[in-house]
C-alpha positions in Angstrom: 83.5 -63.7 -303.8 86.3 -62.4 -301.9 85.2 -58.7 -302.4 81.7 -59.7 -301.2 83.4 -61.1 -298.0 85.2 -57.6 -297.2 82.4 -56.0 -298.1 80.3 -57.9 -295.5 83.2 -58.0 -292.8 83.0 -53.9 -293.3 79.6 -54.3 -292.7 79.7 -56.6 -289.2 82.9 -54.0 -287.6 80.4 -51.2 -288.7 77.7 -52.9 -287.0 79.5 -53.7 -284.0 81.2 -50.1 -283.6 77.5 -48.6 -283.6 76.0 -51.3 -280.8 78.8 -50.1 -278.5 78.7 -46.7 -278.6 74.9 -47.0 -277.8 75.6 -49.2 -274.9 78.2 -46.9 -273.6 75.5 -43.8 -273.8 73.4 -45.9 -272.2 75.9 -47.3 -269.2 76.7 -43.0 -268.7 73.0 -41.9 -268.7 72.5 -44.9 -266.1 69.1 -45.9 -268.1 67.6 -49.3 -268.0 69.3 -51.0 -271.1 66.8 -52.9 -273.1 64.3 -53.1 -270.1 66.6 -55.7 -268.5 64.8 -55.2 -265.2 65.3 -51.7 -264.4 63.3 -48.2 -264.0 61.9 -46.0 -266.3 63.4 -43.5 -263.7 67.1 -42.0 -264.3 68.9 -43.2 -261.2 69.0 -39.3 -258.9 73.0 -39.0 -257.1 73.4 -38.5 -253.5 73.0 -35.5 -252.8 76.6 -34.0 -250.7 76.2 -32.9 -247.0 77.6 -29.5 -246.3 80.8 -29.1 -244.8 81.3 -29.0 -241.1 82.3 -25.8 -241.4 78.9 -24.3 -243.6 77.9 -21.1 -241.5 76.0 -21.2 -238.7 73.9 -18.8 -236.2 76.1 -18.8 -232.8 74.7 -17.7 -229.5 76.7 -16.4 -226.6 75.6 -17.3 -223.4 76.5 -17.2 -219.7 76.0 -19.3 -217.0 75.7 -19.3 -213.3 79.3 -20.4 -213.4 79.8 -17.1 -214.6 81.9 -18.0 -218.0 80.2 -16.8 -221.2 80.3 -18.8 -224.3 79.1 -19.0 -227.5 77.9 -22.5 -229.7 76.7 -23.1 -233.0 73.0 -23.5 -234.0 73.4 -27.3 -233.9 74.9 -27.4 -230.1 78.4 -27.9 -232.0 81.7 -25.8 -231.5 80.9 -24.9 -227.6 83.8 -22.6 -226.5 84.5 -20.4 -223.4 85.8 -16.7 -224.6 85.3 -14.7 -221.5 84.3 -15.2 -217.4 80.9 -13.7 -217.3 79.5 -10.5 -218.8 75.7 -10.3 -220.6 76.3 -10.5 -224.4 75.0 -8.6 -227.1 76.5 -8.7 -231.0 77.7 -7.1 -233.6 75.7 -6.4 -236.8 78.4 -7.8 -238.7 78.9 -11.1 -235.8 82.6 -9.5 -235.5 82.4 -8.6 -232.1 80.3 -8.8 -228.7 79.5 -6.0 -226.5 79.8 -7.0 -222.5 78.4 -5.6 -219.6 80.3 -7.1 -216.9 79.2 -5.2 -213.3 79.5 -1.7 -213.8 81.6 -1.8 -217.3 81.1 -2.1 -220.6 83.9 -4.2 -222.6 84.1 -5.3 -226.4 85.0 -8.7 -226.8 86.7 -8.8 -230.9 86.5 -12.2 -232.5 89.1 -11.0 -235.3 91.9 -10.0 -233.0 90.5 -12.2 -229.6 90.8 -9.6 -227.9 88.6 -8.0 -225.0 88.9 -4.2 -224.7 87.4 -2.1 -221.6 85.2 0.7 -223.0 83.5 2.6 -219.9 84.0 2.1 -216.2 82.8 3.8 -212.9 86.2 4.3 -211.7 88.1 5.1 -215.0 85.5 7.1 -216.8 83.1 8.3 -214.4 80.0 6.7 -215.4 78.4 3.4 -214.5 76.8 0.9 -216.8 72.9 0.2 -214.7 71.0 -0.7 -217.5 70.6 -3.3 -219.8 70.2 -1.2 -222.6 73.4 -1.7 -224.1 72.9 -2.3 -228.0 74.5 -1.8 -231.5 73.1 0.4 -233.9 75.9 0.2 -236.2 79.1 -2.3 -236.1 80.7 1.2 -234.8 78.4 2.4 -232.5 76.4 1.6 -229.2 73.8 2.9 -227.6 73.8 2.9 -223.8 72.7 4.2 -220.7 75.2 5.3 -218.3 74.7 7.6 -215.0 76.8 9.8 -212.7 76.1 9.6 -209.2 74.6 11.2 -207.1 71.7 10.5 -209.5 71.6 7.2 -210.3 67.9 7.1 -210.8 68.1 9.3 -214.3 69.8 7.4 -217.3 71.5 9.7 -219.6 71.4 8.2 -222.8 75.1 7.9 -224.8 76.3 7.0 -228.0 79.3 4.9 -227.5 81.7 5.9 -230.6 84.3 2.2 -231.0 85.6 3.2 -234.4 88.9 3.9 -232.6 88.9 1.4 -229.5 91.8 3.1 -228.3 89.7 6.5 -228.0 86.2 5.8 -227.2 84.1 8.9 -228.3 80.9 9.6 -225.6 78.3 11.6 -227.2 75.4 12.4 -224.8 72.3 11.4 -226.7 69.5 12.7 -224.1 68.3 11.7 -220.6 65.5 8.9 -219.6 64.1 10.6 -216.3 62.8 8.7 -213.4 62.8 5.1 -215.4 60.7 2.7 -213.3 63.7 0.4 -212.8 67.1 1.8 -214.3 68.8 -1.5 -213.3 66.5 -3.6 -216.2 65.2 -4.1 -219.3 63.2 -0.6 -219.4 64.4 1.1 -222.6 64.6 0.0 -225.9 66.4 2.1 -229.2 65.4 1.7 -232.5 67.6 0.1 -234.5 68.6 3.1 -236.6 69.0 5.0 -233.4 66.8 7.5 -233.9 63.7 6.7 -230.7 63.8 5.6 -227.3 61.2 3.9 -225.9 61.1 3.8 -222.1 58.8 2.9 -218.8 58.1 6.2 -216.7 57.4 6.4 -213.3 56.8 9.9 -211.1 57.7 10.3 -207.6 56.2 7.2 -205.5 53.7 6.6 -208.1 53.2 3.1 -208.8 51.5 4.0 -212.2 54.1 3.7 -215.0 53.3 4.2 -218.6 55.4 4.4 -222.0 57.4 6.9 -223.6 59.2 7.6 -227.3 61.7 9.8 -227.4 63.3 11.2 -230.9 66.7 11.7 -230.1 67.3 14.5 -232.3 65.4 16.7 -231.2 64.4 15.2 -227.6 60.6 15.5 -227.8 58.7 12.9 -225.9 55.5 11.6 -226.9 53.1 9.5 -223.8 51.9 6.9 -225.8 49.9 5.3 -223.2 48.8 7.1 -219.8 48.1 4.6 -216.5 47.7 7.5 -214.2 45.1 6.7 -211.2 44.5 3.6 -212.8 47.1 1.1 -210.9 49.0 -0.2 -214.2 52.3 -0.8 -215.1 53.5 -0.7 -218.4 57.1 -1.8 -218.7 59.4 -3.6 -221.3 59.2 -2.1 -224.8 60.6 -3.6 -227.7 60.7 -2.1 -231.5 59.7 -3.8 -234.5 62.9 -3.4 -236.9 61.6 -0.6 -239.2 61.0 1.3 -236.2 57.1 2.0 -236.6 55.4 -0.4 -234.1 56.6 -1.0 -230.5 55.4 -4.2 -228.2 55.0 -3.6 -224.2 53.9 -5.3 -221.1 51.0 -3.7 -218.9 50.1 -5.3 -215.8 47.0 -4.6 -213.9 47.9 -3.8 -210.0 43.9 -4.1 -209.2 43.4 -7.3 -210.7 46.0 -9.8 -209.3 48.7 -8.5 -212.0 47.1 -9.6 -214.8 49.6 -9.2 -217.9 48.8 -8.0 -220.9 50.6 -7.5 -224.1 50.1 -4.5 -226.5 51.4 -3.4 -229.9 51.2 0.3 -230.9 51.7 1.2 -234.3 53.4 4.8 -234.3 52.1 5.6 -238.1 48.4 4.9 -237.0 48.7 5.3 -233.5 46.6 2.3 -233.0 46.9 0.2 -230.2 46.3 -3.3 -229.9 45.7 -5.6 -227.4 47.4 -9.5 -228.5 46.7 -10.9 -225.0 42.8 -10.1 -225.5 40.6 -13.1 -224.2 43.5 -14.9 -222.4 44.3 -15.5 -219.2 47.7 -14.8 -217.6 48.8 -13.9 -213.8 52.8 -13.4 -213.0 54.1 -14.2 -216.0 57.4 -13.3 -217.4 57.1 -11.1 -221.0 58.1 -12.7 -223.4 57.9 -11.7 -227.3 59.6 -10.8 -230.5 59.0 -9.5 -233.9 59.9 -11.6 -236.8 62.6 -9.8 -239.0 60.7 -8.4 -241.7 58.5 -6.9 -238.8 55.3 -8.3 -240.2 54.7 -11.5 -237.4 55.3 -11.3 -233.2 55.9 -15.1 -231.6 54.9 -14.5 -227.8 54.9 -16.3 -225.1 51.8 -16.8 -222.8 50.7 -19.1 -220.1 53.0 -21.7 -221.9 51.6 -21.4 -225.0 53.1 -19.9 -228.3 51.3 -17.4 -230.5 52.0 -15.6 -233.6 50.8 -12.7 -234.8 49.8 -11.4 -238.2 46.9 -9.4 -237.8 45.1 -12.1 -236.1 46.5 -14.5 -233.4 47.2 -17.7 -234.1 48.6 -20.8 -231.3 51.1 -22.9 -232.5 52.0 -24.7 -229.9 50.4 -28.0 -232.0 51.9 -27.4 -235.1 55.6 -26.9 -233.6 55.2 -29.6 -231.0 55.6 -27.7 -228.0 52.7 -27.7 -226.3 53.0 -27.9 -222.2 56.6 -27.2 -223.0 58.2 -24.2 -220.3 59.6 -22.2 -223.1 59.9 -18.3 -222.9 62.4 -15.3 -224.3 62.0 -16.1 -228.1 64.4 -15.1 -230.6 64.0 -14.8 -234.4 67.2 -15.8 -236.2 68.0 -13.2 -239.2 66.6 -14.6 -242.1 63.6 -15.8 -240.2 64.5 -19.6 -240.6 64.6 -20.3 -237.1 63.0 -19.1 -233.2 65.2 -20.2 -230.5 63.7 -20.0 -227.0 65.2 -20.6 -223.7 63.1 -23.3 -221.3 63.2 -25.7 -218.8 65.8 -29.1 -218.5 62.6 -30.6 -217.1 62.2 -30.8 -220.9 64.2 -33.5 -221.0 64.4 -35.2 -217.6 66.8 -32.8 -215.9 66.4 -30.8 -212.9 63.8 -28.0 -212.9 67.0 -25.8 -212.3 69.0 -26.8 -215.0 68.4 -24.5 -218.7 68.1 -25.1 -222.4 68.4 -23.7 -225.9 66.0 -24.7 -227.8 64.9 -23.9 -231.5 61.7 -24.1 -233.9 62.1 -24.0 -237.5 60.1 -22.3 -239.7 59.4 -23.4 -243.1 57.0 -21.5 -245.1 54.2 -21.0 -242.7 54.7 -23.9 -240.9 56.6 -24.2 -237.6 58.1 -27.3 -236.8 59.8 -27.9 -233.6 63.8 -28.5 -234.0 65.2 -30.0 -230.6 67.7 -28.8 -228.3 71.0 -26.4 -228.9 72.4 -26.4 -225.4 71.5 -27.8 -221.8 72.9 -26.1 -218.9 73.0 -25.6 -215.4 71.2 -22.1 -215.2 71.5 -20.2 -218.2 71.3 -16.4 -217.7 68.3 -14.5 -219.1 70.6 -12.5 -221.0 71.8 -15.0 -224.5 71.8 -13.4 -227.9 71.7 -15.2 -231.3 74.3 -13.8 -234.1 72.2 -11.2 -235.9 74.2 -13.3 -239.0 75.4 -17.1 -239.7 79.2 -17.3 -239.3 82.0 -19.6 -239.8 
């Protein structure tokens, strides 16, 4: 009798160790114990925010204040790092390149330090034009002129792998430019072609011309003569086989128009065709695989993939003054620079503003900065940084 009793006691600990070692897989796996009232559903954890200090695109910008700064995507982190100067990066993000008047400075975010690369007075060139761009983290492509002859932009590469001994290669010459002083020439991003707006003599025709830079020929990829056009701005896709450009049409009120040549096919398109457009400011950009351009149009957004398509719906923009679009890196984002009408400023005051882009959708994102006159020239890290 007593033998049976241990034998069932053994039995009832045995039992007992088992039903809690169930309910403690059950309490860990967070599942609904018995059905007592809960889901069929294993209970998802939060998921953790990213740290504040997860990389972000920066943009430097100046003002009409004259101090440049840069900010994070999310209008966080505003800091001033120089008084004035129109910004342009670094491949890497590690540095900006300045043009401040008639010099050129590099502006170093490792060492904080801001370094004078070309001057009238110390080197004997000035800096006219606003092609001043990085075709490596090493080396810069700009346009620089001696006087007397200020209207033909000799084209240098800018060698920064010393900054203590600048190296000045002369990379060819842009003759008779319509308007040295602005945004006229464009070079590819391997450095290889210019693209530039020519003008002859008192001619008001201009038309567009590539340049190899290795062995100097041109190429006229449009020609205006006689027939009172301007064609102006160019701007290279990133593989360097299509190029974007503004004509305007002297004979009928300036009508703008934008065109897209494609250097392999020599084809020529016409993504303005159909709409309606009188004085406005160009504004496009190609996406950074090179296969879409977002432009800018009568206050309207477009994109472009082989057909034209207005998204001004989808990203909520519509009537919106938005214009200079910029496509982030990775293609995640378009920031545009508009109006603080936007948001019940003054007509005078400027924003930052961005678009996200999600699949094919593009879904508008709110407001990086606002600012009292924000200079044309901003530029968006060409990668996210710390």
């Amino acid at each position: 009798m007593i033998k049976k009793n241990k034998t069932q006691s053994k039995l009832l600990s045995l039992i007992i160790a088992l039903f809690i070692v169930v309910a403690m897989v059950v309490v860990s796996c967070q599942l609904p114990f018995f059905g007592g009232g809960g889901s069929d559903t294993p209970i998802i954890p939060p998921i953790t925010p990213p740290p504040n200090n997860t990389p972000k695109y920066k943009i430097a910008y100046s003002n009409i204040n004259t101090d440049l700064f840069i900010i994070n995507e999310d209008g966080t982190n505003k800091q001033v790092i120089s008084n004035d100067g129109y910004p342009t990066w670094s491949p890497d993000g590690t540095k900006l390149l300045l043009r401040k008047a008639a010099a050129l400075y590099i502006y170093d975010f490792q060492t904080n330090q801001q370094i004078e690369i070309a001057r009238y007075n110390g080197r004997g060139f000035r800096v006219f034009s606003d092609l001043n761009q990085f075709v490596s983290n090493t080396k810069i492509f700009s346009v620089l002129t001696s006087p007397p002859n200020d209207t033909d932009g000799i084209i240098y590469e800018v060698d920064i792998t010393n900054i203590n001994n600048v190296v000045l290669t002369n990379k060819g010459q842009a003759q008779n430019t319509t308007d040295i002083l602005g945004p006229q020439l464009a070079v590819s991003r391997d450095g290889t072609k210019l693209a530039y707006s020519y003008t002859q003599g008192n001619n008001p025709d201009s038309y567009i011309i590539i340049q190899d830079l290795t062995t100097n020929q041109q190429t006229i990829i449009t020609q205006t003569q006689g027939n009172q056009r301007s064609e102006e701005l160019p701007k290279w896709s990133p593989d360097g086989t299509k190029i974007i450009f503004t004509s305007y049409d002297y004979n009928n009120n300036y009508k703008t128009e934008f065109l897209l040549y494609n250097l392999n096919t020599n084809q020529l398109i016409n993504l303005t065709n159909g709409l309606t457009l009188v004085n406005w400011y160009p504004s496009y950009d190609f996406s950074p695989d090179g296969t879409k351009i977002i432009f800018e149009y009568d206050i309207a957004r477009y994109i472009y993939d082989n057909q034209r398509t207005n998204i001004d719906g989808e990203a909520g923009t519509t009537g919106k003054i938005l214009f200079e679009p910029k496509w982030s890196n990775d293609g995640s984002i378009i920031f545009f620079s508009g109006s603080g009408s936007n948001f019940g400023g003054s007509p005078n005051d400027c924003t930052i503003e961005k678009i996200k882009v999600v699949g094919g959708n593009y879904i508008y994102d709110g407001l990086v900065v606002l600012e009292s006159d924000i200079q044309e020239e901003w530029e968006v890290s060409p990668v996210r940084l710390p």
